[in-house]
C-alpha positions in Angstrom: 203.8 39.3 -134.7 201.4 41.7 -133.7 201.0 45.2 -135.0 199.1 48.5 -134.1 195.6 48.8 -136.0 196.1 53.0 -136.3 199.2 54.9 -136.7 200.3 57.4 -134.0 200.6 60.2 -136.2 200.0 64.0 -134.5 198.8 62.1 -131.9 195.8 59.4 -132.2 194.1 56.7 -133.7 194.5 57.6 -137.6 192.5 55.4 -140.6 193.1 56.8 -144.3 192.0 60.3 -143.5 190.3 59.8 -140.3 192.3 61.9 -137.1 190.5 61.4 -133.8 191.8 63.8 -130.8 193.1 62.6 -127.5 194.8 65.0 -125.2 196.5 64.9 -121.5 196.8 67.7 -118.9 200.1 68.6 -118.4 200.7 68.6 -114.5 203.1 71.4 -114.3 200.9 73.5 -116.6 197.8 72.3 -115.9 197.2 72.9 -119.9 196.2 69.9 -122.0 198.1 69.6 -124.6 198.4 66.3 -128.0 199.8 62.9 -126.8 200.0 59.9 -128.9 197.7 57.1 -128.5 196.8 53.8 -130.7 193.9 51.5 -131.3 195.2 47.9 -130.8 192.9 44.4 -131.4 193.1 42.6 -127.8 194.3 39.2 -129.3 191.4 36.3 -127.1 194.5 33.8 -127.8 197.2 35.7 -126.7 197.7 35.3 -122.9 199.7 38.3 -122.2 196.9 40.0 -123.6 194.3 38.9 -121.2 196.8 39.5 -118.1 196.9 43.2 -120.1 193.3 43.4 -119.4 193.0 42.1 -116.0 195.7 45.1 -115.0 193.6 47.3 -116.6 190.4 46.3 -115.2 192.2 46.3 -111.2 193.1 50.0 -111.9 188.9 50.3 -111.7 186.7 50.0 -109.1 185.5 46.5 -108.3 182.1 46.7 -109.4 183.1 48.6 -112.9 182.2 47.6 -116.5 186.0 47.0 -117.2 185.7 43.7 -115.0 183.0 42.8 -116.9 185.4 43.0 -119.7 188.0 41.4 -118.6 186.1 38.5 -117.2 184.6 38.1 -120.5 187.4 38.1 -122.2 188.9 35.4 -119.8 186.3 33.4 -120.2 186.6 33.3 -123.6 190.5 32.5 -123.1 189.7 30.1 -121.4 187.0 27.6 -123.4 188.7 28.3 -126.9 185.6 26.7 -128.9 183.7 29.7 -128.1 186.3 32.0 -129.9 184.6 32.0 -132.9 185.4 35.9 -134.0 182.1 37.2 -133.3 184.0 39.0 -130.1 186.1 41.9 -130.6 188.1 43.4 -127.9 189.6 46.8 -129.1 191.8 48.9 -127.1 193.2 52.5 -126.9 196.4 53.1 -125.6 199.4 55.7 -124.5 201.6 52.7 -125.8 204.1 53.3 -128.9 205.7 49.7 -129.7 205.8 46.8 -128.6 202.4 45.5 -129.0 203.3 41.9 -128.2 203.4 43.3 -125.1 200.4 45.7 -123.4 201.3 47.5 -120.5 198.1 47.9 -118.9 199.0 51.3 -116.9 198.7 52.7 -120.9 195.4 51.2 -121.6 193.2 54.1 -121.7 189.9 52.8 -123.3 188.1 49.4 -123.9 185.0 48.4 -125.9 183.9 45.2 -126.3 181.6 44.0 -128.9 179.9 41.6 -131.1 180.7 41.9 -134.4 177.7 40.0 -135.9 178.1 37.9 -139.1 181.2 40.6 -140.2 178.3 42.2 -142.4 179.2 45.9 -141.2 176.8 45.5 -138.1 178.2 45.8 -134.3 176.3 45.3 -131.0 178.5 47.1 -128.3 178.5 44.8 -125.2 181.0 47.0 -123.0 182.5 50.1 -123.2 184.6 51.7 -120.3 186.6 54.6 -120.6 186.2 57.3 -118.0 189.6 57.9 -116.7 188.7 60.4 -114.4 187.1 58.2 -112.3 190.5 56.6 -111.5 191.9 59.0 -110.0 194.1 58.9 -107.5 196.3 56.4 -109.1 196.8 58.1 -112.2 198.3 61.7 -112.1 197.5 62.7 -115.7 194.0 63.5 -116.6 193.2 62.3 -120.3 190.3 63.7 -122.5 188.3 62.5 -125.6 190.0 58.7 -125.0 186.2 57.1 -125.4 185.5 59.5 -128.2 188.7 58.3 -130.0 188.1 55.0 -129.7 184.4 55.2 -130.3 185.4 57.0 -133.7 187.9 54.3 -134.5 184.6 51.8 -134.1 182.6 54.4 -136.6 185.3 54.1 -139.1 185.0 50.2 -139.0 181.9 49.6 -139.1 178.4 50.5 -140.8 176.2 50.2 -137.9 176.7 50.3 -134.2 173.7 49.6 -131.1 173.9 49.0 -127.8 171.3 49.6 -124.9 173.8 52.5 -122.3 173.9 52.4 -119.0 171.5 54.6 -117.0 173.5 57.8 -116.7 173.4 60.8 -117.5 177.1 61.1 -118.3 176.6 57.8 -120.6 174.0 59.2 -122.6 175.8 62.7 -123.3 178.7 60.5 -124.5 176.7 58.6 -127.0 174.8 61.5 -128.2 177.9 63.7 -128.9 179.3 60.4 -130.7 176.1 60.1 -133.2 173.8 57.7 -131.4 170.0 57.6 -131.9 167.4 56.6 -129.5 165.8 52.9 -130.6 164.4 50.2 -128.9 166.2 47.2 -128.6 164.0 44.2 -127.7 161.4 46.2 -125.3 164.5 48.3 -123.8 165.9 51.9 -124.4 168.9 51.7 -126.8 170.9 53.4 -128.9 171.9 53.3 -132.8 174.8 54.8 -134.7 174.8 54.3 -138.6 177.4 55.8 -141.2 175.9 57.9 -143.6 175.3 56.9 -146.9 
């Protein structure tokens, strides 16, 4: 049986004292106003959550970073020897139970990343999370979903890099989320590190 990695409590992703904000416009209103949301681990044995992720990833456009995600993830579904746990898939979602079974209409976020040598140190292949860009499927605008699951990432790990994708939009996200400019192997990238 699977679980939830983070409480719903007030509303997000929780971790001992850690509260990260998520928040959905009210369509009637038009105010934005708490909602509930939780971090799960996408299981890369668990077919039903793959099929999770290929829903999510068809709610994108074809050419998005969340097929990139899913087909990774797919792959590695498929040709089990390379499931060696240095992949992590996490997930935020509007979803309260039933984790056994994602309903990808919920998924709001999705990183993935290599979690190398489970010393504290992650290299963040994929990250897709701009809702708004959905639209007009979707009638509820969420904010802060990346942000909430990017903290969720900071409260796991040490140490965090990735090289962004060339937008401006991209590189505001990771500099409000702590990233520093580095380069990674003759390329612009970014680094994250807890403080000590």
């Amino acid at each position: 049986m699977r679980i939830n990695l983070i409480s719903n409590i007030n509303f997000t992703a929780v971790k001992q004292d850690y509260v990260a904000k998520i928040v959905k416009r009210d369509n009637s209103s038009g105010k934005y106003k708490d909602c509930d949301a939780n971090i799960v681990e996408i299981d890369l044995n668990n077919k039903r959550d793959i099929k999770a992720l290929r829903g999510w990833s068809k709610n994108w456009k074809k050419e998005s970073i969340a097929n990139d995600i899913y087909d990774c993830a797919k792959y590695i579904f498929r040709n089990k020897e390379l499931n060696n746990g240095e992949r992590k898939f996490y997930a935020l979602t509007t979803q309260k139970n039933n984790f056994d079974n994602l309903n990808s209409d919920k998924i709001l976020s999705v990183c993935q990343l290599s979690d190398i040598n489970g010393k504290g140190y992650a290299y963040i292949d994929y990250f897709q999370s701009n809702y708004g860009s959905i639209s007009p499927m979707y009638s509820e605008k969420y904010k802060n979903a990346g942000t909430g699951l990017m903290k969720f990432l900071q409260t796991v790990y040490d140490s965090l890099e990735l090289v962004p994708a060339n937008s401006e939009h991209t590189f505001n996200f990771y500099e409000r989320t702590g990233f520093q400019p580095i380069e990674i192997e003759g390329n612009y990238g970014l680094r994250w590190e807890k403080e000590k």
